[in-house]
mmCIF file of the N, C-alpha and C atoms, coordinates in Angstrom:
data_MODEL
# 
_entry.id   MODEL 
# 
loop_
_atom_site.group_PDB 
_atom_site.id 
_atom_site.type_symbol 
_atom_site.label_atom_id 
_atom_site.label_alt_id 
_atom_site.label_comp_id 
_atom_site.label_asym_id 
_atom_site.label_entity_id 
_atom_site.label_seq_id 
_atom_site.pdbx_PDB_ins_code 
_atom_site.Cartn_x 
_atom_site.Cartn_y 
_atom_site.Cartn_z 
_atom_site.occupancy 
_atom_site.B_iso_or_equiv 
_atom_site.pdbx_formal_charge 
_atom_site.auth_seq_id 
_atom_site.auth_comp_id 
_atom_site.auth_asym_id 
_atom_site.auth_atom_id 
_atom_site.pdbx_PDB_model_num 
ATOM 1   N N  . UNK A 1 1  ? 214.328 166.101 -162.484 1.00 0.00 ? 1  UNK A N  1 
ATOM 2   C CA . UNK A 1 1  ? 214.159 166.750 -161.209 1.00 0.00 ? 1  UNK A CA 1 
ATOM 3   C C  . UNK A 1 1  ? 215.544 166.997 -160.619 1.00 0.00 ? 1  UNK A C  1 
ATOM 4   N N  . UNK A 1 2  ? 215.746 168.039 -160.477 1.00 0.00 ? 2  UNK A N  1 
ATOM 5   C CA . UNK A 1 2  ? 216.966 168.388 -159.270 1.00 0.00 ? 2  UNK A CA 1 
ATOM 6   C C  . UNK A 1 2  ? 216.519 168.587 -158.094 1.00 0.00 ? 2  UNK A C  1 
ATOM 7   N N  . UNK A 1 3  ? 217.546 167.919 -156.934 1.00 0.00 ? 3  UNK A N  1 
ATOM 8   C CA . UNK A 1 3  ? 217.382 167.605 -155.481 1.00 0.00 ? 3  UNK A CA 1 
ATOM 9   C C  . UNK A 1 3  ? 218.619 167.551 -154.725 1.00 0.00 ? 3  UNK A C  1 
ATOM 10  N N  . UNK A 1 4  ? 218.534 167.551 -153.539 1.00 0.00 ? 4  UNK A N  1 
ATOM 11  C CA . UNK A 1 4  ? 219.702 166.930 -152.870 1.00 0.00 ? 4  UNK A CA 1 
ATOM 12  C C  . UNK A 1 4  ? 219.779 165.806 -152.761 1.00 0.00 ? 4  UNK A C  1 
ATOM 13  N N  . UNK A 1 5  ? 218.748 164.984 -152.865 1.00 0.00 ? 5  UNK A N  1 
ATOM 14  C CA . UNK A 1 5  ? 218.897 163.653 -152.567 1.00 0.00 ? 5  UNK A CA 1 
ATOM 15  C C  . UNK A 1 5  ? 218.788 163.209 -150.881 1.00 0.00 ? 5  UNK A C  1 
ATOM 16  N N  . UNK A 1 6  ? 218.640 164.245 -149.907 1.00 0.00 ? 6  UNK A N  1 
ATOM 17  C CA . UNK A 1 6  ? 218.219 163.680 -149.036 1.00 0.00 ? 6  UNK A CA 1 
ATOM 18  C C  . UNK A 1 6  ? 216.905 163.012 -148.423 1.00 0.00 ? 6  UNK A C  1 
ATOM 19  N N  . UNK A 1 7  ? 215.947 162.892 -149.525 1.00 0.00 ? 7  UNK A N  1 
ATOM 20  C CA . UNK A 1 7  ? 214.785 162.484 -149.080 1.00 0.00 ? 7  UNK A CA 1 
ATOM 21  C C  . UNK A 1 7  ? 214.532 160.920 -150.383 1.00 0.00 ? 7  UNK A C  1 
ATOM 22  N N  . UNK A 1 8  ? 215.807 160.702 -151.139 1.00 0.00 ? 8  UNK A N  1 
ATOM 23  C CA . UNK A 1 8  ? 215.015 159.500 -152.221 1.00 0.00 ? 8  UNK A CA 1 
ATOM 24  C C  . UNK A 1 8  ? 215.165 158.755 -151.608 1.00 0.00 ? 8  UNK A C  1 
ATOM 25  N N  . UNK A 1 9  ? 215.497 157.707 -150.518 1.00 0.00 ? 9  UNK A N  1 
ATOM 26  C CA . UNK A 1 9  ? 215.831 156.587 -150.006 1.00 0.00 ? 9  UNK A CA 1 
ATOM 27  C C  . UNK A 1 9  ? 214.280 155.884 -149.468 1.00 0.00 ? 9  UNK A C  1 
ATOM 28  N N  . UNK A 1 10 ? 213.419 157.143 -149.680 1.00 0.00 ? 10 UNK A N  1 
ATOM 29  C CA . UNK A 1 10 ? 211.653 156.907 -149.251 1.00 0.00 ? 10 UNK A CA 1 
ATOM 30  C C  . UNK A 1 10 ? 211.576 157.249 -150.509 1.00 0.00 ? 10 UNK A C  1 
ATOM 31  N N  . UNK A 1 11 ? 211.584 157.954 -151.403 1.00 0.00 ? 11 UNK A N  1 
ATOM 32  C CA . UNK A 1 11 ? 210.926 158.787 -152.483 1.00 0.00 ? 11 UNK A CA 1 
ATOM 33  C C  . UNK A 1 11 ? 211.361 157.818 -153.763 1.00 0.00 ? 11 UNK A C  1 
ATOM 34  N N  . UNK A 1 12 ? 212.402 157.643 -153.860 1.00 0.00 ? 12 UNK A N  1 
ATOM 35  C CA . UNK A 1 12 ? 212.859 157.505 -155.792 1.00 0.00 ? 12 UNK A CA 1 
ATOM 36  C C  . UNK A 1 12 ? 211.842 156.645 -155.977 1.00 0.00 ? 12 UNK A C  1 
ATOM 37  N N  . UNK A 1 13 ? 211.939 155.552 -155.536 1.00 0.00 ? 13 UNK A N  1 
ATOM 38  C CA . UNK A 1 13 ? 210.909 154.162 -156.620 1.00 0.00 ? 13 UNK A CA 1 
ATOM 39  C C  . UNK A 1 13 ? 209.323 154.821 -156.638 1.00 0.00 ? 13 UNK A C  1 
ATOM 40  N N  . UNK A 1 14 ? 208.393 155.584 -155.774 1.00 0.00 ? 14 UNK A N  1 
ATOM 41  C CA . UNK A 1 14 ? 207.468 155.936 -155.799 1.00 0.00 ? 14 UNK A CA 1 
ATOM 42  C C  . UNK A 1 14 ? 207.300 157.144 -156.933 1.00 0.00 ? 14 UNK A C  1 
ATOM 43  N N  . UNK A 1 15 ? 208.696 157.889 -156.517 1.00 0.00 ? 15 UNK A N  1 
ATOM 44  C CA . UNK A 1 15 ? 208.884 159.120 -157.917 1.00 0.00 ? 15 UNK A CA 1 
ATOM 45  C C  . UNK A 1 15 ? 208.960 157.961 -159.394 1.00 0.00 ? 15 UNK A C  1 
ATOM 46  N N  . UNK A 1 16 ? 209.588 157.245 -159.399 1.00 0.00 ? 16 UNK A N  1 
ATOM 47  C CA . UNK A 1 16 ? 210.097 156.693 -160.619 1.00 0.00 ? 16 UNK A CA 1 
ATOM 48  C C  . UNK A 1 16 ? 208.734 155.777 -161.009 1.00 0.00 ? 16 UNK A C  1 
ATOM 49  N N  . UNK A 1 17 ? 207.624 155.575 -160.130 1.00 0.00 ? 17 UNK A N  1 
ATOM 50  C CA . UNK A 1 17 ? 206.285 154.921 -160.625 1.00 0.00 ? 17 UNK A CA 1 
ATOM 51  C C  . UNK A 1 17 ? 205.906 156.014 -160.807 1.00 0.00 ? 17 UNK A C  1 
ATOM 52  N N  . UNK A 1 18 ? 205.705 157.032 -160.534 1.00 0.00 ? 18 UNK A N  1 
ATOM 53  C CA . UNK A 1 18 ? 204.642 158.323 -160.737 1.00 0.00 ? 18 UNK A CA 1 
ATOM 54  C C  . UNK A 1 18 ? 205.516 158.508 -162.081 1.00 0.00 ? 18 UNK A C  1 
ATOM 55  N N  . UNK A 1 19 ? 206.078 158.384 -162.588 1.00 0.00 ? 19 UNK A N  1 
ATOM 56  C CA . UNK A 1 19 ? 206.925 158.640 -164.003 1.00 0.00 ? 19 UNK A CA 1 
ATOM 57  C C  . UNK A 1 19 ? 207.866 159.432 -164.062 1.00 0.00 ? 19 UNK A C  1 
ATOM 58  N N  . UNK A 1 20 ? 208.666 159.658 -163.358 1.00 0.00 ? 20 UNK A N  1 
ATOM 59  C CA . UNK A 1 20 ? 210.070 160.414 -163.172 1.00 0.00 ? 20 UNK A CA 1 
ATOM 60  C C  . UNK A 1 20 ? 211.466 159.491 -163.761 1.00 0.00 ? 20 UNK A C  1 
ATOM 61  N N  . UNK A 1 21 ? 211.932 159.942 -164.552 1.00 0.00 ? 21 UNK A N  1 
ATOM 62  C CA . UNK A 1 21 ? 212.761 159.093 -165.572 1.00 0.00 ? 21 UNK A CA 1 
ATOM 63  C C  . UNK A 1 21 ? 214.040 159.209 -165.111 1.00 0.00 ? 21 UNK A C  1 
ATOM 64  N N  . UNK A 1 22 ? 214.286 160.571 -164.878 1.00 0.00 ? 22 UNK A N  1 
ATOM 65  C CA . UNK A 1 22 ? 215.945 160.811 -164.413 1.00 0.00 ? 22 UNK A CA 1 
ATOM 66  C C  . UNK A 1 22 ? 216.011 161.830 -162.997 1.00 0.00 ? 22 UNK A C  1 
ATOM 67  N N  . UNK A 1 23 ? 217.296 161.969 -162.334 1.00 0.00 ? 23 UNK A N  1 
ATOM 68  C CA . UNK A 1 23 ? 217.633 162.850 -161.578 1.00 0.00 ? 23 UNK A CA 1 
ATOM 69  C C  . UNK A 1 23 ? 218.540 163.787 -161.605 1.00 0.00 ? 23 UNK A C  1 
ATOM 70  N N  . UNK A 1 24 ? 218.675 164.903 -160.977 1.00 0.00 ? 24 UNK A N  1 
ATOM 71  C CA . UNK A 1 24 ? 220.463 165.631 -161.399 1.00 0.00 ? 24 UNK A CA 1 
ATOM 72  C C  . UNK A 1 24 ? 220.275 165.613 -159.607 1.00 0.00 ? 24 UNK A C  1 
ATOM 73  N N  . UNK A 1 25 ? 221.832 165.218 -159.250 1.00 0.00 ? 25 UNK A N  1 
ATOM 74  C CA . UNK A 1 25 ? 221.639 165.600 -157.699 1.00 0.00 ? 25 UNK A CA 1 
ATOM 75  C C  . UNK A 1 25 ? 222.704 166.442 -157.407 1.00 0.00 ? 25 UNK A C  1 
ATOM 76  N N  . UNK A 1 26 ? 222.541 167.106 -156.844 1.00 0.00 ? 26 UNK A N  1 
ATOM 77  C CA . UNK A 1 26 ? 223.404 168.201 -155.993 1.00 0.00 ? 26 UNK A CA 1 
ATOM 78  C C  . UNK A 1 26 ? 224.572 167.649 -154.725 1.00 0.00 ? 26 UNK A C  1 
ATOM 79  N N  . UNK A 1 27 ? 225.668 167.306 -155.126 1.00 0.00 ? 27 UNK A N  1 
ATOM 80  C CA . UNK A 1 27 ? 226.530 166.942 -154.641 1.00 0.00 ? 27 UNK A CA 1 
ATOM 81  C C  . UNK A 1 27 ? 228.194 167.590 -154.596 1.00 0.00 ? 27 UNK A C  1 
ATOM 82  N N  . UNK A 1 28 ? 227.997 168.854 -153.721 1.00 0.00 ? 28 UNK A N  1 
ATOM 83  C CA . UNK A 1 28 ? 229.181 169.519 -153.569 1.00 0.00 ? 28 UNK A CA 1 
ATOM 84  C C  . UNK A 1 28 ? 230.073 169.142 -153.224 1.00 0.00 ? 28 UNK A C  1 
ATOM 85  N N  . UNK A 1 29 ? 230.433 168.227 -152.205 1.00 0.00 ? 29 UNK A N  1 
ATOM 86  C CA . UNK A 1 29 ? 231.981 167.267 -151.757 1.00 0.00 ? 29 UNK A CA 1 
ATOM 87  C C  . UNK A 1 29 ? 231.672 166.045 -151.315 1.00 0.00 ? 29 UNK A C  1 
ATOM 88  N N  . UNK A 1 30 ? 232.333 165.145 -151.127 1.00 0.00 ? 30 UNK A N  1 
ATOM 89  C CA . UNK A 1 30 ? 232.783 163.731 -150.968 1.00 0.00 ? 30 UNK A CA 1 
ATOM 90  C C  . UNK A 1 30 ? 233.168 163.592 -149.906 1.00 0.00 ? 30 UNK A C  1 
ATOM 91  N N  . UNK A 1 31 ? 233.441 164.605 -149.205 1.00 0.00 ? 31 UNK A N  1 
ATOM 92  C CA . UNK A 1 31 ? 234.394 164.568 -147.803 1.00 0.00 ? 31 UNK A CA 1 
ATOM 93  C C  . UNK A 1 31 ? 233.236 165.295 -146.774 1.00 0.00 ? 31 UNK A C  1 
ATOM 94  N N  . UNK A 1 32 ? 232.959 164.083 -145.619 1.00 0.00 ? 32 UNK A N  1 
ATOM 95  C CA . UNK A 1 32 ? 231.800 164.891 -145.105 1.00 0.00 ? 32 UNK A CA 1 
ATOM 96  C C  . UNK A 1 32 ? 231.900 166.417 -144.292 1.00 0.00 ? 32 UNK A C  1 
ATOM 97  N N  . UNK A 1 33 ? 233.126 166.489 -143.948 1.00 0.00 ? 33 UNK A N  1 
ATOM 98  C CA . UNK A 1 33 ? 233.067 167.721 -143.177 1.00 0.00 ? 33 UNK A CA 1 
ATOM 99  C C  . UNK A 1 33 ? 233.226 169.049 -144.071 1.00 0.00 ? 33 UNK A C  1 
ATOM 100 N N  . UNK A 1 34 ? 233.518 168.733 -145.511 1.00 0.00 ? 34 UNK A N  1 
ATOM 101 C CA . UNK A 1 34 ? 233.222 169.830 -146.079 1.00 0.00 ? 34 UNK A CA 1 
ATOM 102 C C  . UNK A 1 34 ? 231.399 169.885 -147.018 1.00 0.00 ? 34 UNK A C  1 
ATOM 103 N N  . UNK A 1 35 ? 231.243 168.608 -146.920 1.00 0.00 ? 35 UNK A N  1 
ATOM 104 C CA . UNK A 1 35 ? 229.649 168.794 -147.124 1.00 0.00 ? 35 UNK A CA 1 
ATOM 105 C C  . UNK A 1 35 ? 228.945 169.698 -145.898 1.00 0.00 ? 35 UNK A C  1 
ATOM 106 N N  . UNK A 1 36 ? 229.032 169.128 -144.889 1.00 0.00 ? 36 UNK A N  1 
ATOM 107 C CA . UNK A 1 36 ? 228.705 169.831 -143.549 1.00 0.00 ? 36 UNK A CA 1 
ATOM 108 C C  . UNK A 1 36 ? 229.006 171.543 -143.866 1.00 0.00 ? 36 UNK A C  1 
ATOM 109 N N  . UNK A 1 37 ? 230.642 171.779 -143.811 1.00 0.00 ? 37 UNK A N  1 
ATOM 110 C CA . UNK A 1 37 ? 230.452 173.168 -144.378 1.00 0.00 ? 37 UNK A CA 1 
ATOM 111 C C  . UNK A 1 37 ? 230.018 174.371 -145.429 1.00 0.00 ? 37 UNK A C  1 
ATOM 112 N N  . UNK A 1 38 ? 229.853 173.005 -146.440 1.00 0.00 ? 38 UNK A N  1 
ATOM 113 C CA . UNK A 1 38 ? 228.815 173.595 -147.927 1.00 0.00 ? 38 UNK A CA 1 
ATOM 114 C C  . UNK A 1 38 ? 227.447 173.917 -147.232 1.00 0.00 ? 38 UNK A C  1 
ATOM 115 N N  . UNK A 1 39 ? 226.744 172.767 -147.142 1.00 0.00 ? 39 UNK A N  1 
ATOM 116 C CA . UNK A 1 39 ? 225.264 172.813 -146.920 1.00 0.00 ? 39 UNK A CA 1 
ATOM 117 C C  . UNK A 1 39 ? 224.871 172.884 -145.418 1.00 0.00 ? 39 UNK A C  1 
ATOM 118 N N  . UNK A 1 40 ? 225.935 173.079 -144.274 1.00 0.00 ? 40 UNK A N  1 
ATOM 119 C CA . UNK A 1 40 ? 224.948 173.176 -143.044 1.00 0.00 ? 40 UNK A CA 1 
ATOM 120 C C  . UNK A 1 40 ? 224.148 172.068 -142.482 1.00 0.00 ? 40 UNK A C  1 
ATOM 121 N N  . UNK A 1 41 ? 224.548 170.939 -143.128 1.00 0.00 ? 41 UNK A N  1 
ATOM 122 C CA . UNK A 1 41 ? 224.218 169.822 -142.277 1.00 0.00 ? 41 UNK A CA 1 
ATOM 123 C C  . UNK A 1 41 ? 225.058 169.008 -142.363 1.00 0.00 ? 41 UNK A C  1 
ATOM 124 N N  . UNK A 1 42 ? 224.956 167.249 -141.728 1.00 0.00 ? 42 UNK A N  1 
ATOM 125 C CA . UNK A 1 42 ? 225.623 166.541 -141.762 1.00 0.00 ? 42 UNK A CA 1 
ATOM 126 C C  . UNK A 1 42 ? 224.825 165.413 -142.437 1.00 0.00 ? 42 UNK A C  1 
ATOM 127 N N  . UNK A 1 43 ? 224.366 165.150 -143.263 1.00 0.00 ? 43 UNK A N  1 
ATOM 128 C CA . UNK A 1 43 ? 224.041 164.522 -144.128 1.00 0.00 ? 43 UNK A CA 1 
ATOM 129 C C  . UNK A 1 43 ? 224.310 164.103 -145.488 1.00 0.00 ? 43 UNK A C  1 
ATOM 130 N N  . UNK A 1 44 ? 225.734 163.770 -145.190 1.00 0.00 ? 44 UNK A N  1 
ATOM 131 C CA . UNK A 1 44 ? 226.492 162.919 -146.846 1.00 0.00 ? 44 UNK A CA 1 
ATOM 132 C C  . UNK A 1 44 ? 225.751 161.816 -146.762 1.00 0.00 ? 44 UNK A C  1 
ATOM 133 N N  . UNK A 1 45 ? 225.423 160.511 -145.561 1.00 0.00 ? 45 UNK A N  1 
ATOM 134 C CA . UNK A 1 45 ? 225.439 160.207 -145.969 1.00 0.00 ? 45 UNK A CA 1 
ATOM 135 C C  . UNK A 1 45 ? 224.151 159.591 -146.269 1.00 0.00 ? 45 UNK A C  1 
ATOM 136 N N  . UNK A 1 46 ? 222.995 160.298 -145.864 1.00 0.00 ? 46 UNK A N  1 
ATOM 137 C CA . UNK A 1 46 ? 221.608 160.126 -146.684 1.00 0.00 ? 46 UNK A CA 1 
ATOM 138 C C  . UNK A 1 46 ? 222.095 160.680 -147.953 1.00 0.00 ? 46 UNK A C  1 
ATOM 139 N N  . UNK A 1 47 ? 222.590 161.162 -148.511 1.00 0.00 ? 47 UNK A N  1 
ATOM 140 C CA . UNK A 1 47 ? 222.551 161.956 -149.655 1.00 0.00 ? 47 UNK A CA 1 
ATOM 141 C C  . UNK A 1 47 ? 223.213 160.394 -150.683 1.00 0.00 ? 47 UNK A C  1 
ATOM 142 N N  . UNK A 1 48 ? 224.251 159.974 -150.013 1.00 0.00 ? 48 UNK A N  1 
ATOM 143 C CA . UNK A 1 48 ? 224.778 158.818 -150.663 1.00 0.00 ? 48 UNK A CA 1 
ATOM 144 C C  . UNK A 1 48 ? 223.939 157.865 -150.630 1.00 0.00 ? 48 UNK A C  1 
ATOM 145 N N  . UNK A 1 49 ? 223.050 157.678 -149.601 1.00 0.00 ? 49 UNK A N  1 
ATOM 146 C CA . UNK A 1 49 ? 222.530 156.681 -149.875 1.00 0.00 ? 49 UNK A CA 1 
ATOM 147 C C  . UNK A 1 49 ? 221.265 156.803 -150.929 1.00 0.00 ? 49 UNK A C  1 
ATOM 148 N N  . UNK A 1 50 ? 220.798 157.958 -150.789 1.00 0.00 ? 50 UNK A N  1 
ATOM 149 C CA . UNK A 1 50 ? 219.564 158.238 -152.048 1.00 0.00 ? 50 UNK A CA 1 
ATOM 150 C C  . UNK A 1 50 ? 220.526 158.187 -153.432 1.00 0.00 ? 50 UNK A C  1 
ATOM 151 N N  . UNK A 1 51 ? 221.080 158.310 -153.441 1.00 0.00 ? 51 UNK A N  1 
ATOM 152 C CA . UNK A 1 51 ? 221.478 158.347 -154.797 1.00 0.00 ? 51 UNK A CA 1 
ATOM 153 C C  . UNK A 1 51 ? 222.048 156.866 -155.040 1.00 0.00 ? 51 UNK A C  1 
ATOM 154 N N  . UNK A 1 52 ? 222.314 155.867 -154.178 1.00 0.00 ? 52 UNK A N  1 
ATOM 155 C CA . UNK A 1 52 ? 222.213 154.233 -154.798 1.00 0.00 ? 52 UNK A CA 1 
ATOM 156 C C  . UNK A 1 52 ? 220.933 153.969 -154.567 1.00 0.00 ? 52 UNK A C  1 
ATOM 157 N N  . UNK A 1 53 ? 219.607 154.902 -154.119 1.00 0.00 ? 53 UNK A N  1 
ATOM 158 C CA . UNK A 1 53 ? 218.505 154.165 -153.922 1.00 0.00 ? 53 UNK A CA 1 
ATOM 159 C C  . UNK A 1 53 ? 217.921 154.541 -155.775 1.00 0.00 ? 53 UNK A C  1 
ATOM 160 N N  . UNK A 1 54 ? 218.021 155.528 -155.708 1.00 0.00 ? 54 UNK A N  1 
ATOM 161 C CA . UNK A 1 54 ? 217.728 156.510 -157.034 1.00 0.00 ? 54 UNK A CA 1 
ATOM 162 C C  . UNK A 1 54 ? 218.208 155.212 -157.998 1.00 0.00 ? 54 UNK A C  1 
ATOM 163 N N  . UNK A 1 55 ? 219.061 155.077 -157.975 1.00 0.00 ? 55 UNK A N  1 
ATOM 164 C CA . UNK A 1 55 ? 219.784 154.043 -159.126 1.00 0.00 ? 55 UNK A CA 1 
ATOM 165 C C  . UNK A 1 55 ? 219.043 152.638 -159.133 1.00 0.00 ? 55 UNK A C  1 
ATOM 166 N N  . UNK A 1 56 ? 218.780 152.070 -158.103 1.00 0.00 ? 56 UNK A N  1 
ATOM 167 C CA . UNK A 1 56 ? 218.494 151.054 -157.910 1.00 0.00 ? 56 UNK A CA 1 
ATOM 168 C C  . UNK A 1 56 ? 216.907 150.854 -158.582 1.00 0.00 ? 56 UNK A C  1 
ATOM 169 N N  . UNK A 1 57 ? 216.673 151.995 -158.358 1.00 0.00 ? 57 UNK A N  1 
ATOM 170 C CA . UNK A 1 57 ? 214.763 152.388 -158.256 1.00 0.00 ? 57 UNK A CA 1 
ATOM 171 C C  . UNK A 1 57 ? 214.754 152.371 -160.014 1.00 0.00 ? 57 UNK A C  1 
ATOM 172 N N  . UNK A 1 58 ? 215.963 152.662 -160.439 1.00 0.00 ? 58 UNK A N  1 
ATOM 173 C CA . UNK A 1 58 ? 215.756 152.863 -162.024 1.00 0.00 ? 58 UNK A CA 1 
ATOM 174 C C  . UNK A 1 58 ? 216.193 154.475 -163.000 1.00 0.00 ? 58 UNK A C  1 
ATOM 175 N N  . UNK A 1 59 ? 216.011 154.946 -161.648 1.00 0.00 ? 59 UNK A N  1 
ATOM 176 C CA . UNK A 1 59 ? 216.013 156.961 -162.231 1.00 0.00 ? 59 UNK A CA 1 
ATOM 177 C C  . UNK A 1 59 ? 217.393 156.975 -162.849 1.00 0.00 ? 59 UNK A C  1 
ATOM 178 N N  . UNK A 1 60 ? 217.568 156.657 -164.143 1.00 0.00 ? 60 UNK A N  1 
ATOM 179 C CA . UNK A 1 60 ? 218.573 156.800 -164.256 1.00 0.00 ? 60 UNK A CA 1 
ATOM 180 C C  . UNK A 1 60 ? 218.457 157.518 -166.221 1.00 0.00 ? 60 UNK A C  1 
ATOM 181 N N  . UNK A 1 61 ? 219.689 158.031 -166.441 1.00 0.00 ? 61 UNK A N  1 
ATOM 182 C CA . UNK A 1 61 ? 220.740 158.629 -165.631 1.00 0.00 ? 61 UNK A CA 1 
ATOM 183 C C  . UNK A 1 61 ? 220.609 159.624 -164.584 1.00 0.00 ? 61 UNK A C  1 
ATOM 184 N N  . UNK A 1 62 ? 221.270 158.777 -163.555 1.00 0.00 ? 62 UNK A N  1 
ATOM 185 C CA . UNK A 1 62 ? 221.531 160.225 -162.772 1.00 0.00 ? 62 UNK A CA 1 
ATOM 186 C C  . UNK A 1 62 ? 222.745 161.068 -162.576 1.00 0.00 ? 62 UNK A C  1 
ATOM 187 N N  . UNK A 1 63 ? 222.407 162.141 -162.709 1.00 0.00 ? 63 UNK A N  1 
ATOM 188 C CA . UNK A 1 63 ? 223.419 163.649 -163.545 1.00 0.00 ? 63 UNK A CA 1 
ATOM 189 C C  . UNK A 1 63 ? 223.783 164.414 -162.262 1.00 0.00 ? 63 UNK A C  1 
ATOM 190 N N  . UNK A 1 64 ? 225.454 164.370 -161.675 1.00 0.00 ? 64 UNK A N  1 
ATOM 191 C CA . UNK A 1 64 ? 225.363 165.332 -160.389 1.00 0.00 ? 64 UNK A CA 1 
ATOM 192 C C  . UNK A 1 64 ? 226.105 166.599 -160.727 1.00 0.00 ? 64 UNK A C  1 
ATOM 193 N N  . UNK A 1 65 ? 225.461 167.374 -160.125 1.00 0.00 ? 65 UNK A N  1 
ATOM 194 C CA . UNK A 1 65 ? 226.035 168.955 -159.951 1.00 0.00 ? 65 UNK A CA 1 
ATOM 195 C C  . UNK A 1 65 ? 226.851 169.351 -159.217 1.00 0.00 ? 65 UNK A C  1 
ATOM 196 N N  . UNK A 1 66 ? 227.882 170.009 -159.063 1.00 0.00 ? 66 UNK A N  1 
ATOM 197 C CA . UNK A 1 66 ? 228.353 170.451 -158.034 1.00 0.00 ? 66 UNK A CA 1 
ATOM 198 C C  . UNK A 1 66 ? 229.422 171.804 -158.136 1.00 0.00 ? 66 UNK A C  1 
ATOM 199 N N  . UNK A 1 67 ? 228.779 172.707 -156.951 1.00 0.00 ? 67 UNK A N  1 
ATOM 200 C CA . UNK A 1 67 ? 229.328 174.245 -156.976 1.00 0.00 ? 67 UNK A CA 1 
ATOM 201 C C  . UNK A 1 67 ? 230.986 174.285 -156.527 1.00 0.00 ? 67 UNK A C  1 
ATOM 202 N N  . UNK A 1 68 ? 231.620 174.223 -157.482 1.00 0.00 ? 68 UNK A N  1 
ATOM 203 C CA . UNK A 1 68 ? 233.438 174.479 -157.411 1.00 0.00 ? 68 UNK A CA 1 
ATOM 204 C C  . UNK A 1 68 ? 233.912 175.711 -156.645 1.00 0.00 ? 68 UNK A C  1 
ATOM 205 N N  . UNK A 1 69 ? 234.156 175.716 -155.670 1.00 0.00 ? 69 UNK A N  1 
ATOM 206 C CA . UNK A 1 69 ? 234.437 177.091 -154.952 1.00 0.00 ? 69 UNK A CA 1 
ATOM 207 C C  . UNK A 1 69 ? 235.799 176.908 -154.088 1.00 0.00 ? 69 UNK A C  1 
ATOM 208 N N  . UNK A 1 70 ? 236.259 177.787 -154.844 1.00 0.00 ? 70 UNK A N  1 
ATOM 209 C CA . UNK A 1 70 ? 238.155 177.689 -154.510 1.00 0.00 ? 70 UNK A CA 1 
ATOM 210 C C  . UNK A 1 70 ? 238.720 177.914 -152.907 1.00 0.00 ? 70 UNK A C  1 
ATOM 211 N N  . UNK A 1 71 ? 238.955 176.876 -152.631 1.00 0.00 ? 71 UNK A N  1 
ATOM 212 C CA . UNK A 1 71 ? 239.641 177.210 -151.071 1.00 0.00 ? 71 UNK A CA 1 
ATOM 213 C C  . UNK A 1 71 ? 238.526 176.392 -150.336 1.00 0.00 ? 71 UNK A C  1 
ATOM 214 N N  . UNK A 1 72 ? 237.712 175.567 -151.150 1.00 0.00 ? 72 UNK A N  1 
ATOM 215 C CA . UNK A 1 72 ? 236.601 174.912 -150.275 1.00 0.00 ? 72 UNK A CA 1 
ATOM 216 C C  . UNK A 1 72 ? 236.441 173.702 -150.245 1.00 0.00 ? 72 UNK A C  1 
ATOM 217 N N  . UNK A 1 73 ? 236.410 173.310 -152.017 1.00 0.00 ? 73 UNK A N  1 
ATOM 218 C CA . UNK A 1 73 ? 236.195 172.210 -152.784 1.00 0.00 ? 73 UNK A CA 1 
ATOM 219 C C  . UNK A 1 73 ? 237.047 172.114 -154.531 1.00 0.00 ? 73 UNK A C  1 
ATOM 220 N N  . UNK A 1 74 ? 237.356 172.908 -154.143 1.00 0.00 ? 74 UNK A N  1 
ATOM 221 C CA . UNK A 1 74 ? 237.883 172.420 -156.143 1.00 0.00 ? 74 UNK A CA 1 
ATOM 222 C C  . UNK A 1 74 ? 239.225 172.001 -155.829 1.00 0.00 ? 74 UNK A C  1 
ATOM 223 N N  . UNK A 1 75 ? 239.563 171.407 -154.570 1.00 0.00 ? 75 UNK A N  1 
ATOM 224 C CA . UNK A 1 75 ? 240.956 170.129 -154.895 1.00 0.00 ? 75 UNK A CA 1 
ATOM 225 C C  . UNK A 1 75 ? 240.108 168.637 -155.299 1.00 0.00 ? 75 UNK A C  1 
ATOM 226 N N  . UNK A 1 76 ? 238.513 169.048 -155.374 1.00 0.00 ? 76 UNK A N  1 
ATOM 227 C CA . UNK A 1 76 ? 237.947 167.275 -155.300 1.00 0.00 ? 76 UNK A CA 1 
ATOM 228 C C  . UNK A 1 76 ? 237.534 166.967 -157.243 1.00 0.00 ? 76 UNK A C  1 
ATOM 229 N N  . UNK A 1 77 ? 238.091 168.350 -158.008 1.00 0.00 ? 77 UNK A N  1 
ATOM 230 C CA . UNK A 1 77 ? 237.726 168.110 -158.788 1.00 0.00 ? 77 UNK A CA 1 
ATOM 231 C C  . UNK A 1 77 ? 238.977 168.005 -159.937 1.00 0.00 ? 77 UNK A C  1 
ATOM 232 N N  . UNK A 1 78 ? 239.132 167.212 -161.354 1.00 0.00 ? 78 UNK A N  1 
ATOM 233 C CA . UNK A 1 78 ? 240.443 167.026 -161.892 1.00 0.00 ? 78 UNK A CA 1 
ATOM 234 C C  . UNK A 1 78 ? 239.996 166.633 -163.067 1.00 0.00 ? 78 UNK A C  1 
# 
């Protein structure tokens, strides 16, 4: 399943009993004010926290994505 991850911190362990094995999450920056300017909200850090809930719950591996866009985010990548 691909997500943002702002909703597993309720969801993963119930996804991961319904039989959901892995995740890919969508994680464009590390730095919240350019998450804010990627996605239009301010939510790094539900997003961080679903993704140690995700882990914890078992969904693993979890696989993150993230859109490289020059002058925005690709100094976070090396």
């Amino acid at each position: 399943m691909t997500t943002n991850a702002s909703k597993l911190v309720e969801l993963a362990c119930s996804l991961k009993e319904a039989g959901l094995a892995r995740v890919n999450i969508s994680l464009h920056s590390l730095h919240a004010d350019k998450f804010k300017e990627i996605t239009g909200v301010d939510k790094k850090e539900e997003v961080e926290a679903g993704i140690k809930t995700a882990l914890e719950c078992g969904l693993t591996p979890v696989k993150m994505n993230m859109v490289v866009m020059k002058g925005v985010n690709h100094d976070e990548i090396e």
